[in-house]
C-alpha positions as CSV (number, residue, x, y, z in Angstrom):
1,X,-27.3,43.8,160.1
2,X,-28.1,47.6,160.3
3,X,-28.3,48.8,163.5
4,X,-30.8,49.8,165.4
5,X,-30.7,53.4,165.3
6,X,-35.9,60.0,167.0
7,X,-39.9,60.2,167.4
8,X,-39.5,60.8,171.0
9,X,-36.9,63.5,170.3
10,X,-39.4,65.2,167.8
11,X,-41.9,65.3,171.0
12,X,-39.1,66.5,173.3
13,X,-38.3,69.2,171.1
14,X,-41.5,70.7,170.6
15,X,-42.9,70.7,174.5
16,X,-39.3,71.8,175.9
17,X,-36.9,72.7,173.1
18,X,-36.5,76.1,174.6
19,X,-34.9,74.0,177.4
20,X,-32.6,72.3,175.3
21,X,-31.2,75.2,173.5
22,X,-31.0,76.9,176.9
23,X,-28.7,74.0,177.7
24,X,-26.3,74.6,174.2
25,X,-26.2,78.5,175.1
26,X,-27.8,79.5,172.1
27,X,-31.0,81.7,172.2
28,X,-34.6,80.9,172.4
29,X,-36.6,82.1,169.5
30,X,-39.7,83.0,169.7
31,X,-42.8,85.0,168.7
32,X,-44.0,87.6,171.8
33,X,-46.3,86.0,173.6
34,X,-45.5,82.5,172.8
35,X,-44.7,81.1,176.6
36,X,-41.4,79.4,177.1
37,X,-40.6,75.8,177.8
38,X,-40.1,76.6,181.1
39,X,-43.9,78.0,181.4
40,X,-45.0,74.9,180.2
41,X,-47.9,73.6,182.5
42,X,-49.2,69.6,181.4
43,X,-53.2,70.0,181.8
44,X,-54.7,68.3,184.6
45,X,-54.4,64.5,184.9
46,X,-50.7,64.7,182.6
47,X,-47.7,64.0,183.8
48,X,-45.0,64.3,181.1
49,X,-41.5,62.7,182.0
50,X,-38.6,63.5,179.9
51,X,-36.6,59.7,179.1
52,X,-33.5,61.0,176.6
53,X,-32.3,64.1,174.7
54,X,-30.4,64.5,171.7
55,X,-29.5,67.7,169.3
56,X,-28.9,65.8,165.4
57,X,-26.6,67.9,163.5
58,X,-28.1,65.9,160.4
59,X,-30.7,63.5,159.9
60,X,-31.5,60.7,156.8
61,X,-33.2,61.9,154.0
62,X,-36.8,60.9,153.6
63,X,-38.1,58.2,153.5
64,X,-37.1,56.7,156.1
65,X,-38.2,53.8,159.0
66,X,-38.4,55.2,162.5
67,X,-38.4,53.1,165.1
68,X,-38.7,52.6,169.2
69,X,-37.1,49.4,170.0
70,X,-35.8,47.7,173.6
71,X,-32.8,46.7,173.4
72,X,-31.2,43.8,175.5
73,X,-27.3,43.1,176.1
74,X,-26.5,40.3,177.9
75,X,-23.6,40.7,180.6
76,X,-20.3,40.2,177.9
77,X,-22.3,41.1,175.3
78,X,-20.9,43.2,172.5
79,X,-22.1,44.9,169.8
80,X,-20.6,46.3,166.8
81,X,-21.3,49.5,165.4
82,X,-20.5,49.7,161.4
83,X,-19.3,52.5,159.9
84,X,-21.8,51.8,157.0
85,X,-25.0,52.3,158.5
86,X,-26.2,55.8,158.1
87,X,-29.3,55.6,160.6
88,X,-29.1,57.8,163.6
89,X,-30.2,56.2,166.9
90,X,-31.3,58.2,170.7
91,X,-30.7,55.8,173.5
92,X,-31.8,55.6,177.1
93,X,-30.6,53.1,179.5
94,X,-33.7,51.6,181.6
95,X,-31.0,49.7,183.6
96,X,-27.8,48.0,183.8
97,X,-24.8,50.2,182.2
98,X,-24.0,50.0,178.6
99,X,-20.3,51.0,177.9
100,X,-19.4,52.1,174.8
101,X,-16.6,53.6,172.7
102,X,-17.1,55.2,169.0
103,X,-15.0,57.2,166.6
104,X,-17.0,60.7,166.7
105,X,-17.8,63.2,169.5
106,X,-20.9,61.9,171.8
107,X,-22.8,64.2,173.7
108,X,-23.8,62.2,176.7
109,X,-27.2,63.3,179.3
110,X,-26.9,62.0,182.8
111,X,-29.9,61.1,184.7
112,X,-29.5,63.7,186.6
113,X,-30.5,66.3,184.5
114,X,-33.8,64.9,184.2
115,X,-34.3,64.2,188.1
116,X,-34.0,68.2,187.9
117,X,-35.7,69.1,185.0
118,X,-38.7,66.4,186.9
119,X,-38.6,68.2,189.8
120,X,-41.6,71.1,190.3
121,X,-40.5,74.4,190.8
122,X,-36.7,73.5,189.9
123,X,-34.5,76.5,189.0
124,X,-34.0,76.1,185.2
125,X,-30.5,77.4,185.5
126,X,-29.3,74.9,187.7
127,X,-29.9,72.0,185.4
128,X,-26.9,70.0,185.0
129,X,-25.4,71.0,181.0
130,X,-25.3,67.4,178.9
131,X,-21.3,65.8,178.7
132,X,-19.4,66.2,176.1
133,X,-17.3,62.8,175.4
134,X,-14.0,63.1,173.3
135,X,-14.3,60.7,169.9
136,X,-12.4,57.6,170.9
137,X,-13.0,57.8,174.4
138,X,-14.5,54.6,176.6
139,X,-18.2,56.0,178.2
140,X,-20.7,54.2,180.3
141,X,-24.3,54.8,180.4
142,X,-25.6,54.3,183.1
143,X,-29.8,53.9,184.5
144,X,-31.5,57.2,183.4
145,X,-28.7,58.3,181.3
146,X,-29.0,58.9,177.3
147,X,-27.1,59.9,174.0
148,X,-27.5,60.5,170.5
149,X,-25.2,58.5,168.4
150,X,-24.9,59.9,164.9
151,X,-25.3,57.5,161.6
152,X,-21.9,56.3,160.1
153,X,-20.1,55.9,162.7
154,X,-17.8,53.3,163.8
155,X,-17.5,51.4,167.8
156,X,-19.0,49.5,169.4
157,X,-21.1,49.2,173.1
158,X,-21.0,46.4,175.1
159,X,-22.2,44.9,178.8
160,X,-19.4,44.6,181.4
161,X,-21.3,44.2,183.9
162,X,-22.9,41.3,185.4
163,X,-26.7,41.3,184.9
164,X,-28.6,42.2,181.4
165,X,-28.6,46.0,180.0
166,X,-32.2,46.9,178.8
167,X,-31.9,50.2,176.9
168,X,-34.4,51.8,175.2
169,X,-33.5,53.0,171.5
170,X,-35.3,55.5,169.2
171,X,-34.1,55.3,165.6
172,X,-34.2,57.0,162.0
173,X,-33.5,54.8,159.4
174,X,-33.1,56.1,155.5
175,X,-35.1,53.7,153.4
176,X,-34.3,53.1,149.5
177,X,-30.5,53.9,149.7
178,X,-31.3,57.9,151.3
179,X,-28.4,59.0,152.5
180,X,-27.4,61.6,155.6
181,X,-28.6,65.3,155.1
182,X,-26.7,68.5,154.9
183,X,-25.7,69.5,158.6
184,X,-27.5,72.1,160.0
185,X,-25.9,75.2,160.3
């Protein structure tokens, strides 16, 4: 079974990706004029709530499925993750704590960061940065928290706890054998 591996992240990146790089250290680019993420103002009667962020290094190549599933772990509950799967899933924990271990970096944003990025008026600057988690290293996400797990990877997640995990997944799927893309540079 493949699993269930960024729509939401497409969104994300256009209405605050000037946040996101802010939060790597690398520049914002723009065009004069062109207001920043952090001038972003949602017209009257919008609320927009950030759920997960992720940066993707590489993506499939087109075509390919993408996807917004739920996701439900029962407590003891574990799920592989197989090395063979190329798709590339975002993941947000709606509640419960998902534990996890894989064979590559993971770059891990806690709840946190959204509460402040929520918040009016909150100082850009003091926006916690996302965690960096060392490749074979146990994590645990927790309510609020999320992470982009790159395609062909190996690990697994899993529910230690004692009531059901519901975690919300956003995935990219290459369809008709595609393969992952060149990384970025």
């Amino acid at each position: 079974m493949r699993r269930v591996s960024v729509l939401l992240s497409i969104l994300v990146t256009i209405l605050i990706g000037g946040v996101a790089a802010g939060w790597a250290g690398s520049p914002t680019l723009a065009q004069e004029g062109t207001p920043s993420a952090e001038d972003f103002v949602a017209p009257e009667g919008i609320t927009f709530v950030p759920v997960a962020f992720g940066t993707a290094d590489e993506l499939p190549a087109a075509p390919a499925e993408i996807g917004v599933v739920r996701f439900v772990v029962e407590p003891g509950a574990v799920f592989p993750i197989d090395a063979s799967d190329p798709s590339v899933t975002l993941v947000s924990v709606e509640s419960g704590a998902l534990t996890s271990q894989v064979d590559v970096a993971i770059t891990v944003t806690r709840a946190a960061t959204y509460t402040a990025f929520a918040t009016p008026d909150a100082d850009m600057s003091a926006i916690p940065p996302p965690e960096e988690i060392a490749a074979d290293t146990e994590f645990t996400l927790e309510v609020g928290d999320s992470a982009y797990y790159p395609g062909s990877i190996s690990g697994e997640v899993r529910n230690d706890g004692q009531e059901p995990t519901v975690v919300l997944l956003v995935f990219i799927d290459p369809l008709d054998g595609g393969t992952m893309g060149t990384p970025a540079p």
